[in-house]
Backbone as CSV, one residue per row, in Angstrom:
resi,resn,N_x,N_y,N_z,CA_x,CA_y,CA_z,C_x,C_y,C_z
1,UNK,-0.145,-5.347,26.673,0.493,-5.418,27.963,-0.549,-5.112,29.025
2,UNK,-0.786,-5.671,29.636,-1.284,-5.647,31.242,-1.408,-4.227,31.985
3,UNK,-2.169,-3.513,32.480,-1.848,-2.590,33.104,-1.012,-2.882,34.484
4,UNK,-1.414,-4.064,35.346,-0.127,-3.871,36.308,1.007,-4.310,35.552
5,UNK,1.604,-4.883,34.344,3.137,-4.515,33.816,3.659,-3.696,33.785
6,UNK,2.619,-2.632,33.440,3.421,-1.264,33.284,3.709,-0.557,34.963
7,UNK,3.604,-0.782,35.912,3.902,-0.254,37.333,5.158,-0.688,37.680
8,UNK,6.276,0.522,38.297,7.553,0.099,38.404,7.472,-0.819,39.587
9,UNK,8.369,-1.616,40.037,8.304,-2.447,41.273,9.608,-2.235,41.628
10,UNK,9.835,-2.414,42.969,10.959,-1.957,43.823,11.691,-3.949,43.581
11,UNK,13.037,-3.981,43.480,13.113,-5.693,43.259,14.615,-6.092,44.369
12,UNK,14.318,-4.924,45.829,15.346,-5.114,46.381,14.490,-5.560,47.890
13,UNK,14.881,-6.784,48.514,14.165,-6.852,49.692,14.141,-5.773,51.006
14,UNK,13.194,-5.592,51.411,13.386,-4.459,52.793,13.999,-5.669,53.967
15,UNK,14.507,-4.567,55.041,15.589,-5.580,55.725,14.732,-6.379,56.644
16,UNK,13.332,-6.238,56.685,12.602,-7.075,57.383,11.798,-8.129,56.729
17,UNK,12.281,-8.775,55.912,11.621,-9.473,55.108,10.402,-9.121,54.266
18,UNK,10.187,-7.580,54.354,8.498,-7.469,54.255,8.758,-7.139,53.043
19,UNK,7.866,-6.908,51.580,8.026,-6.290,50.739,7.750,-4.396,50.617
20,UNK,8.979,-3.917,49.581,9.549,-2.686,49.765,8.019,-1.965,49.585
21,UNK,8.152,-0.713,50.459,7.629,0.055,49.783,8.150,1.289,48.723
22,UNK,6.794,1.294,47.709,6.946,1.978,46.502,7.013,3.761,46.909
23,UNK,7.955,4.033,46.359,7.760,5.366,46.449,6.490,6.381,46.881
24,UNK,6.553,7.676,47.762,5.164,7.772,47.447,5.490,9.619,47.518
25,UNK,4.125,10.278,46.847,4.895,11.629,46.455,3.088,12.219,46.307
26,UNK,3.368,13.231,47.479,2.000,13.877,47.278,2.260,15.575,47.310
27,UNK,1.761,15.972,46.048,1.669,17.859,46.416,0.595,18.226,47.020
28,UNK,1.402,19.292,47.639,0.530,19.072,49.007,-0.139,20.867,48.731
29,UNK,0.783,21.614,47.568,0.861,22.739,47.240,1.604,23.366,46.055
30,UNK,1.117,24.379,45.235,1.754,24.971,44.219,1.679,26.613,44.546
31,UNK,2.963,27.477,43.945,2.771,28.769,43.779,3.745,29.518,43.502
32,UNK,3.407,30.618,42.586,4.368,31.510,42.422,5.046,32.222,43.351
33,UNK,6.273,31.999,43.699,7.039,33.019,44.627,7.533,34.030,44.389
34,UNK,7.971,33.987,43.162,8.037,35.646,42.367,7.701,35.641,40.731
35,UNK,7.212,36.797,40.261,7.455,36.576,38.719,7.367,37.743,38.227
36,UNK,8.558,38.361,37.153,8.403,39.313,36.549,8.588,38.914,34.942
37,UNK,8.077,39.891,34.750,7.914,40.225,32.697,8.095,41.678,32.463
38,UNK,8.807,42.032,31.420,9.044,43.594,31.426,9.223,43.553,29.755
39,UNK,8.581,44.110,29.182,8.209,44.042,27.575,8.918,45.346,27.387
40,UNK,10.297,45.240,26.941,11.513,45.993,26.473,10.487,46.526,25.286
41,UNK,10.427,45.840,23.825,10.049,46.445,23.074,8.950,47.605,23.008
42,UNK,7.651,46.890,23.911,6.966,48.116,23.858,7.278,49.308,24.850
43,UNK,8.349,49.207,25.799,8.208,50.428,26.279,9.648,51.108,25.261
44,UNK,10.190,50.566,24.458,10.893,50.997,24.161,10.619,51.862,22.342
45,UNK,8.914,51.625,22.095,7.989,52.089,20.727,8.668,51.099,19.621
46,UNK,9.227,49.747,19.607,9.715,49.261,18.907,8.466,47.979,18.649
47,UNK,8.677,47.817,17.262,7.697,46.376,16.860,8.538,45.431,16.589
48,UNK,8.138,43.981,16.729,9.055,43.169,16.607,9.091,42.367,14.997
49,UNK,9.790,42.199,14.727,9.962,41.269,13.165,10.260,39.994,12.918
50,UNK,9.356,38.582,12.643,10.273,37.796,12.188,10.365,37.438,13.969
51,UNK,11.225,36.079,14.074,11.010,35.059,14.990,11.975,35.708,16.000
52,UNK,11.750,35.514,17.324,13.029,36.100,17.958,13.754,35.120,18.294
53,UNK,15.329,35.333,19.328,15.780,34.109,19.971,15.522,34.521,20.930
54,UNK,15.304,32.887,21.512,14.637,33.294,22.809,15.787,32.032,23.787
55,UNK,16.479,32.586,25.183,17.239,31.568,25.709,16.762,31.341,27.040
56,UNK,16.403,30.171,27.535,15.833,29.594,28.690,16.836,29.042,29.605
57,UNK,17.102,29.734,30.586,18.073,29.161,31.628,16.863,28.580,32.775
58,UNK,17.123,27.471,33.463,16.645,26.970,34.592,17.633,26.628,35.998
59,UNK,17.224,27.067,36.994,17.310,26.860,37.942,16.793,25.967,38.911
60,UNK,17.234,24.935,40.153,16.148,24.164,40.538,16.673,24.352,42.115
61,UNK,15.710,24.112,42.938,16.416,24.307,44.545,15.456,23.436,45.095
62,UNK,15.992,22.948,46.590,15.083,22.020,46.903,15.401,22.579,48.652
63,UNK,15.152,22.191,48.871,14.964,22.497,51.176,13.590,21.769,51.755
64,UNK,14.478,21.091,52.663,13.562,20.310,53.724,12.724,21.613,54.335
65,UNK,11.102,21.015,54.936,10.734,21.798,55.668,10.864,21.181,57.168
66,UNK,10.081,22.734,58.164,9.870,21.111,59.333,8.997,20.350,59.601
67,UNK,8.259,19.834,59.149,7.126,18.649,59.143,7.907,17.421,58.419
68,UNK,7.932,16.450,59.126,8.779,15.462,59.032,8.394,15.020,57.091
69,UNK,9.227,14.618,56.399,8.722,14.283,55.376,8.149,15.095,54.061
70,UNK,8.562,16.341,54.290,7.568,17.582,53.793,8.577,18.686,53.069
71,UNK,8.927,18.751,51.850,9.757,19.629,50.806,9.197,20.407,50.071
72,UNK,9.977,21.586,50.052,10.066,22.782,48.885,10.499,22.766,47.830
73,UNK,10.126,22.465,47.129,10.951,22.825,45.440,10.480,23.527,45.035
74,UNK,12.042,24.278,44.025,11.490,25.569,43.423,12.133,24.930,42.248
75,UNK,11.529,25.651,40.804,11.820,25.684,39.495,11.846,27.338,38.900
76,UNK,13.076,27.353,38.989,13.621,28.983,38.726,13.859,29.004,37.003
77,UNK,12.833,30.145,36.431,13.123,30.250,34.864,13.302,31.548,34.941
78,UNK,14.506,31.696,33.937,14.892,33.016,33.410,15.138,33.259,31.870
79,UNK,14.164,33.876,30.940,14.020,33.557,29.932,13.586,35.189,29.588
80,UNK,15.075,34.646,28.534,15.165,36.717,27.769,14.899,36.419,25.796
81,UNK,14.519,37.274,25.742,14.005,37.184,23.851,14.472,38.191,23.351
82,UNK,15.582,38.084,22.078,16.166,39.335,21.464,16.064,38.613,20.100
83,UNK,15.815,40.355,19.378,16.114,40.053,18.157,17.389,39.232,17.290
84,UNK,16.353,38.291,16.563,17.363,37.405,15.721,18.719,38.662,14.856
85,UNK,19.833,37.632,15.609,21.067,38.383,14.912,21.072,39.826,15.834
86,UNK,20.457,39.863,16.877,21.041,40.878,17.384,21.036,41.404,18.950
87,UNK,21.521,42.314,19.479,21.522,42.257,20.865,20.507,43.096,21.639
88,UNK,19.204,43.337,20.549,18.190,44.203,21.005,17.054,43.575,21.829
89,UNK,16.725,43.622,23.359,16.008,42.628,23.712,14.513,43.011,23.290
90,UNK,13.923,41.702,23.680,12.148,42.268,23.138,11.327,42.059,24.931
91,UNK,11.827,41.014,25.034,11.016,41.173,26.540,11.950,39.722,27.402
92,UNK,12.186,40.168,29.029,12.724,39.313,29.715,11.434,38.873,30.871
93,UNK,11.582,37.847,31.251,10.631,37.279,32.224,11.464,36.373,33.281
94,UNK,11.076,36.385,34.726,12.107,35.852,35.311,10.459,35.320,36.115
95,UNK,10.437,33.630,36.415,9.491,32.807,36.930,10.244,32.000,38.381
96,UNK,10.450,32.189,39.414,10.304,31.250,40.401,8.869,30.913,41.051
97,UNK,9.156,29.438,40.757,7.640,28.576,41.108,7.965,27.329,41.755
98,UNK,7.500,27.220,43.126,7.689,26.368,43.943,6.280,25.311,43.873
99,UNK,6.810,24.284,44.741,5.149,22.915,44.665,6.160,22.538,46.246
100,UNK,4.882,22.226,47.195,5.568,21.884,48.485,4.718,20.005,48.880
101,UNK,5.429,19.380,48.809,5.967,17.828,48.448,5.822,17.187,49.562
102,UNK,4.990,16.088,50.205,4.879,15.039,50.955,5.499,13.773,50.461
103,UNK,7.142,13.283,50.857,7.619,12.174,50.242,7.686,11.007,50.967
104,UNK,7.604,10.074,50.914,7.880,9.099,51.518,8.355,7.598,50.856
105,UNK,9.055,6.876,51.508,9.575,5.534,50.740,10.738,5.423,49.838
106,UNK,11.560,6.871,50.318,12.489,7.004,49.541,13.514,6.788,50.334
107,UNK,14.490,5.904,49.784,15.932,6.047,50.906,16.397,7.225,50.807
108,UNK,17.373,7.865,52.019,18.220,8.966,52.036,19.520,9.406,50.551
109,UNK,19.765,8.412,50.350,20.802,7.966,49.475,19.949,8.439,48.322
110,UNK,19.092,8.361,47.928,18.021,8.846,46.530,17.127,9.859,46.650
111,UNK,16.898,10.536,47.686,16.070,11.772,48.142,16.417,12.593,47.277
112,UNK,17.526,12.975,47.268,18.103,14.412,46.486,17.958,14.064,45.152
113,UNK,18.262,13.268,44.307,18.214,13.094,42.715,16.386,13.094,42.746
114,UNK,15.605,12.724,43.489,14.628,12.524,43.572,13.487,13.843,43.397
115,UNK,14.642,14.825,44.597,13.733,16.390,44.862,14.385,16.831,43.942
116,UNK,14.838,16.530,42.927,15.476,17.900,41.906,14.819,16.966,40.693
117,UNK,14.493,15.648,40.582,14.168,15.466,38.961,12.125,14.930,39.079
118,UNK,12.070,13.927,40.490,10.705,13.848,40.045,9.845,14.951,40.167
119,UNK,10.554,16.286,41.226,9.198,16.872,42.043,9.330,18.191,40.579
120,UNK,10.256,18.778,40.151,10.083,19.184,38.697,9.478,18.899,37.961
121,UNK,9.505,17.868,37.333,8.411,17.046,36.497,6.700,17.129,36.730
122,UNK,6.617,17.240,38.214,5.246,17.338,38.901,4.935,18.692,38.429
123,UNK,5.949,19.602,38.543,5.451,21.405,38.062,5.227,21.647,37.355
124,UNK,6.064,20.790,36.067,6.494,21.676,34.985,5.402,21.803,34.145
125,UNK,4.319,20.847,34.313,3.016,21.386,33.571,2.689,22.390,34.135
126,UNK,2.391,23.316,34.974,2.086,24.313,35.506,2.856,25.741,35.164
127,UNK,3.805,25.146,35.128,5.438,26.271,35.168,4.845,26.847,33.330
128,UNK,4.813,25.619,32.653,4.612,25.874,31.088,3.480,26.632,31.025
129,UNK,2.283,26.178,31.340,1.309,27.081,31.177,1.082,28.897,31.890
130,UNK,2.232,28.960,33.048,2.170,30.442,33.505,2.931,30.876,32.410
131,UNK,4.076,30.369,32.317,4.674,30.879,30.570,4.122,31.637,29.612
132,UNK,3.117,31.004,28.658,2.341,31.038,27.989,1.407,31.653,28.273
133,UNK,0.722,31.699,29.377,-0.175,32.987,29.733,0.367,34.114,29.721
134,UNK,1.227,34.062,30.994,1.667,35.980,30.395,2.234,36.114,29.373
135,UNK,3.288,35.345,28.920,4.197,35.967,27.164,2.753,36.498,26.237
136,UNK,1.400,35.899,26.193,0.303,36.136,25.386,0.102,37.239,25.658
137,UNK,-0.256,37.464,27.659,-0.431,38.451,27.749,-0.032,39.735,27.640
138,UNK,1.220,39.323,27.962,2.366,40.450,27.552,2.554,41.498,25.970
139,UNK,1.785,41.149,25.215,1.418,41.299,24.153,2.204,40.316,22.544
140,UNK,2.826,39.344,23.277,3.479,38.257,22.487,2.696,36.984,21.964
141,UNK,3.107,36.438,21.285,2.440,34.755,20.620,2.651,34.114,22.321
142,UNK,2.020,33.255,22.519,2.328,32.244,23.418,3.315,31.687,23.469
143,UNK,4.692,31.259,24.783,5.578,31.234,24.404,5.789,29.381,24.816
144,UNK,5.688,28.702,24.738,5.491,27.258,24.905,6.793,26.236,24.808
145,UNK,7.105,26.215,25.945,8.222,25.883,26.526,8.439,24.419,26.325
146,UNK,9.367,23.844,25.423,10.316,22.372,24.947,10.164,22.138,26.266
147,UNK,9.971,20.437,26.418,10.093,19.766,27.555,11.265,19.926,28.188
148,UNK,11.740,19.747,29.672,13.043,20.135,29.848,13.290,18.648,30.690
149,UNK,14.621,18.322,30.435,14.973,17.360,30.616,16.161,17.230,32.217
150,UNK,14.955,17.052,33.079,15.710,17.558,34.800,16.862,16.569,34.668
151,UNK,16.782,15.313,34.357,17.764,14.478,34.713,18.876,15.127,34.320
152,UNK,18.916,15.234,32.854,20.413,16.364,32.882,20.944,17.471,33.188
153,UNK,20.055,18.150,33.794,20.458,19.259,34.694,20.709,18.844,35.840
154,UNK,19.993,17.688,36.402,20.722,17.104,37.540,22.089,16.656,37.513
155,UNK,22.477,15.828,36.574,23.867,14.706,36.105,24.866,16.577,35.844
156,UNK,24.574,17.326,34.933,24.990,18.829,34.897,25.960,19.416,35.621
157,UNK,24.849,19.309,36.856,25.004,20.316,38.070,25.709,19.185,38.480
158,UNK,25.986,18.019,38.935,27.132,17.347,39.928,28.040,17.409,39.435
159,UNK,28.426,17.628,37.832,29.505,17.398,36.941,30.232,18.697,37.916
160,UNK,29.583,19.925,37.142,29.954,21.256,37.976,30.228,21.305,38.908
161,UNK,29.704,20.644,39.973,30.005,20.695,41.511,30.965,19.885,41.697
162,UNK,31.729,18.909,41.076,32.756,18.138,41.257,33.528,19.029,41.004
163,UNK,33.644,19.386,39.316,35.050,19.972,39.083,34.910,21.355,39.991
164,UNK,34.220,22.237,40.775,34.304,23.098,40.784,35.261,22.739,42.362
165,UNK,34.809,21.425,43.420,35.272,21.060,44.054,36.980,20.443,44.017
166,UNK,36.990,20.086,42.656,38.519,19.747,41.812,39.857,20.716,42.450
167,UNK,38.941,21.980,41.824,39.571,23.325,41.509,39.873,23.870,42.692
168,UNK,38.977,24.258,43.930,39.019,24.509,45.010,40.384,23.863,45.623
169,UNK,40.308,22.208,45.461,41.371,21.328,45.995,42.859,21.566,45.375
170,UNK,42.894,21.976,44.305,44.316,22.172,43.672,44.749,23.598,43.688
171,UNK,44.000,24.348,44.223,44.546,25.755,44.866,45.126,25.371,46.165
172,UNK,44.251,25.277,47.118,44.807,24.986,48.542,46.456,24.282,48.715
């Protein structure tokens, strides 16, 4: 296959006859806005045994700035590790990590699915590797985070926000 085959193409005309423009997406910035780790086990003189469970909740937020064209996204991880089969934790870590986003060529109508699934994707190599640095550092194996799949936390979260909007409506 061709390398220009593989480039998506826009296949809807712009209203001026001209051809569309392609999306365009520049980070303009990355950084931690907060991050904690607190290693339960060792302050608690306990060693750990055997694999732990470990559960990864994500969070995602997005906000216009004011420079025309110019977004915040954050990728919020909260990720606690307890002993298998039990409710003893070994260590919790809580990661908000923002990347601040120059977009352009996007209709209004697709902005938002846009700031919650492409500009994630742009982090999440980053997000994975602060992971893995401190859990090492922390005195743990490296903790190396399964790809996460934004689109369905996007499709997720509207499900939720409908019915939660449902519910609201059949009280009133």
């Amino acid at each position: 296959m061709a390398e220009d085959d593989a480039k998506p193409t826009a296949t809807t005309p712009a209203p001026n006859g001209e051809a569309p423009q392609p999306p365009q997406l520049q980070v303009l910035g990355q950084f931690i806005r907060d991050l904690s780790f607190e290693n339960v086990s060792a302050q608690k003189g306990q060693t750990m045994e055997g694999q732990p469970d470990i559960n990864v909740q994500v969070g995602l937020d997005a906000r216009k700035r004011p420079t025309e064209g110019q977004f915040e996204v954050a990728v919020k991880l909260n990720i606690t590790a307890k002993a298998k089969g039990g409710d003893t934790p070994i260590f919790a870590m809580e990661l908000d990590y923002a990347g601040l986003f120059q977009i352009g060529g996007v209709p209004e109508a697709q902005l938002h699915p846009y700031l919650l699934i492409e500009c994630p994707r742009m982090l999440f190599p980053f997000l994975r590797r602060i992971v893995s640095d401190v859990t090492r550092d922390g005195g743990f194996p490296p903790l190396n985070l399964e790809q996460i799949d934004f689109v369905s936390l996007y499709r997720n979260e509207l499900t939720r926000r409908a019915q939660a909007e449902q519910a609201n409506s059949q009280q009133a």
